[in-house]
C-alpha positions as CSV (number, residue, x, y, z in Angstrom):
1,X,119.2,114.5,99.2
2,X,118.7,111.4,100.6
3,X,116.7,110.4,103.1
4,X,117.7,108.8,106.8
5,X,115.9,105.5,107.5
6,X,114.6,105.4,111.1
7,X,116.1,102.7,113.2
8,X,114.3,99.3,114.2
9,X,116.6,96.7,116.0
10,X,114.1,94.2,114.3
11,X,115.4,94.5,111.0
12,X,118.7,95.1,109.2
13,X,120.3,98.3,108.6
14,X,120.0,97.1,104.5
15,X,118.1,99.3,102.6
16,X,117.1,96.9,100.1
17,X,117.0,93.4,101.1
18,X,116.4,90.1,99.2
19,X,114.6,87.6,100.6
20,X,115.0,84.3,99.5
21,X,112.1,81.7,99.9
22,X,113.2,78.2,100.7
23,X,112.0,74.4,101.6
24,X,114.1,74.1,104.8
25,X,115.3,77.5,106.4
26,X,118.1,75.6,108.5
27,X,119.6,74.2,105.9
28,X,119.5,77.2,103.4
29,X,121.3,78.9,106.5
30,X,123.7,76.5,106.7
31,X,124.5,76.2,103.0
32,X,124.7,80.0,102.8
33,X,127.1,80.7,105.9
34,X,129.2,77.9,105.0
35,X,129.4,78.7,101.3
36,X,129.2,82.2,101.3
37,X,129.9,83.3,104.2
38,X,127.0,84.9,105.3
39,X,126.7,85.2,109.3
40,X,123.4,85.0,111.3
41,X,121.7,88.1,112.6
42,X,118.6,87.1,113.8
43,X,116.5,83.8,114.4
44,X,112.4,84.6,114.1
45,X,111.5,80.8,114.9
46,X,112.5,78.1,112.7
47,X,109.8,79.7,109.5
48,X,113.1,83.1,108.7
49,X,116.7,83.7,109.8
50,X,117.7,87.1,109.2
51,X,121.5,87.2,107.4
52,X,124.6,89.5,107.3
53,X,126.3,90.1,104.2
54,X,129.9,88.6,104.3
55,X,131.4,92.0,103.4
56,X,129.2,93.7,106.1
57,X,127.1,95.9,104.2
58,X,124.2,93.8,103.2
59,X,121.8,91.8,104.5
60,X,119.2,88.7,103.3
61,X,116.5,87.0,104.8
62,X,115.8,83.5,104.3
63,X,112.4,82.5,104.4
64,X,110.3,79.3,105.2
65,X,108.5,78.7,101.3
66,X,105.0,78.9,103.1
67,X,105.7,82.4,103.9
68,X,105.6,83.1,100.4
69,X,101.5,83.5,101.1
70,X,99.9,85.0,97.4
71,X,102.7,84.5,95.1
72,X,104.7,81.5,94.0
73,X,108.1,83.9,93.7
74,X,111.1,81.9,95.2
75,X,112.6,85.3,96.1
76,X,111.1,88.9,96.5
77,X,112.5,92.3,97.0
78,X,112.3,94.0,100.9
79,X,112.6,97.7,100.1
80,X,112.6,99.7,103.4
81,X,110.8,103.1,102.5
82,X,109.6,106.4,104.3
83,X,105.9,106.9,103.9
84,X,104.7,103.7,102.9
85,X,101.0,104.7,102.5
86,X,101.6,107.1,99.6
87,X,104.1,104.8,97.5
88,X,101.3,101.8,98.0
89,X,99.2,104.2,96.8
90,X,101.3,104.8,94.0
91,X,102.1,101.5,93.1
92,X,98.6,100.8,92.8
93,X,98.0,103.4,90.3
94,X,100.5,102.7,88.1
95,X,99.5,98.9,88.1
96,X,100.8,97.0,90.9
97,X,98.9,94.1,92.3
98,X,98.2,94.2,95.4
99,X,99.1,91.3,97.6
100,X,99.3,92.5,101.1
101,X,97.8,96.2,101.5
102,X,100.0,98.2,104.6
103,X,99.7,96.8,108.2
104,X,101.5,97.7,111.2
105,X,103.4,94.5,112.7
106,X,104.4,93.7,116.3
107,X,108.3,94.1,115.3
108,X,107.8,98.1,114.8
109,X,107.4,97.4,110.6
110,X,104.5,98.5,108.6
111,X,104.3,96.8,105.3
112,X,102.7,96.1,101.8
113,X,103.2,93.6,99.5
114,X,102.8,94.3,95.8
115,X,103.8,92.4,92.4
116,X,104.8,94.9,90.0
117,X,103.6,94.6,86.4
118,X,106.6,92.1,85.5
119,X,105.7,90.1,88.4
120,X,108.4,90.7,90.4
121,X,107.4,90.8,94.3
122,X,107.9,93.6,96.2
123,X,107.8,94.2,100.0
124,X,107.5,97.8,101.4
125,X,108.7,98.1,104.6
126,X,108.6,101.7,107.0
127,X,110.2,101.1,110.4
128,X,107.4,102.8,112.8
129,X,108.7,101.9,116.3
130,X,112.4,100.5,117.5
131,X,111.7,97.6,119.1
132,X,113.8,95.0,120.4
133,X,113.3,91.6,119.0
134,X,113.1,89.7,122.0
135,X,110.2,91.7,122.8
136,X,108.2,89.6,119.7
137,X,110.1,86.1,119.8
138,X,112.9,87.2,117.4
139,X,116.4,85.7,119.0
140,X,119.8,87.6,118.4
141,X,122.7,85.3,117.3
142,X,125.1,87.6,116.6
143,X,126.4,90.0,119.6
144,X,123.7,93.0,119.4
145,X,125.4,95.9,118.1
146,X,122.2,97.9,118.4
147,X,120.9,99.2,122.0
């Protein structure tokens, strides 16, 4: 049976989201929305713009490069997760790297960073709190569809 995630306005509904690691975040945005037609969600400063898929049931972030801290991946893998200690755990033990180990963040996320034995990059993510962006610096673009 699957499992409800909680909700956090501070992140997308997505349950798996790519996030794609670029030299200049406005013009990744740009490029994307134009091209794609991806639509803004959420500013977090000028360093990662949160996106809506075109289709509306998908999301990616686009992140400053520098934010790639401890791996060189141009894109890694959000995965938003229940219990987030005992799948770090887990990883761990079946050979995961361990880039980040779990921290609570301001934005209501606690979340591990891993490589997995391919080298793929993998950010678990466990919404803890709902909390409102604008409580942390993050800026809505899109009408807030969340209260």
């Amino acid at each position: 049976m699957p499992r409800t995630l909680p909700p956090n306005r501070s992140i997308p509904d997505a349950a798996v989201i790519p996030v794609l690691h670029y030299p200049s975040v406005p013009e990744a945005v740009a490029w994307l929305c134009g091209c794609f037609g991806f639509t803004e969600r959420l500013r977090i400063g000028t360093h990662r713009v949160q996106l809506n898929a075109p289709m509306g049931s998908g999301a990616v972030v686009v992140a400053d490069r520098g934010e790639a801290s401890g791996h060189a991946a141009s894109v890694s893998v959000m995965l938003r997760v229940v219990d987030i200690d005992a799948l770090f755990h887990a990883a761990f033990a079946a050979g995961a790297r361990v880039l980040q180990s779990p921290e609570t963040h301001v934005y209501g996320e606690r979340q591990c960073t891993v490589a997995d034995p391919g080298g793929h990059v993998w950010t678990l993510t466990e919404s803890v709190e709902d909390v409102h962006p604008a409580s942390w610096g993050g800026e809505y673009v899109e009408p807030e569809t969340r209260q």
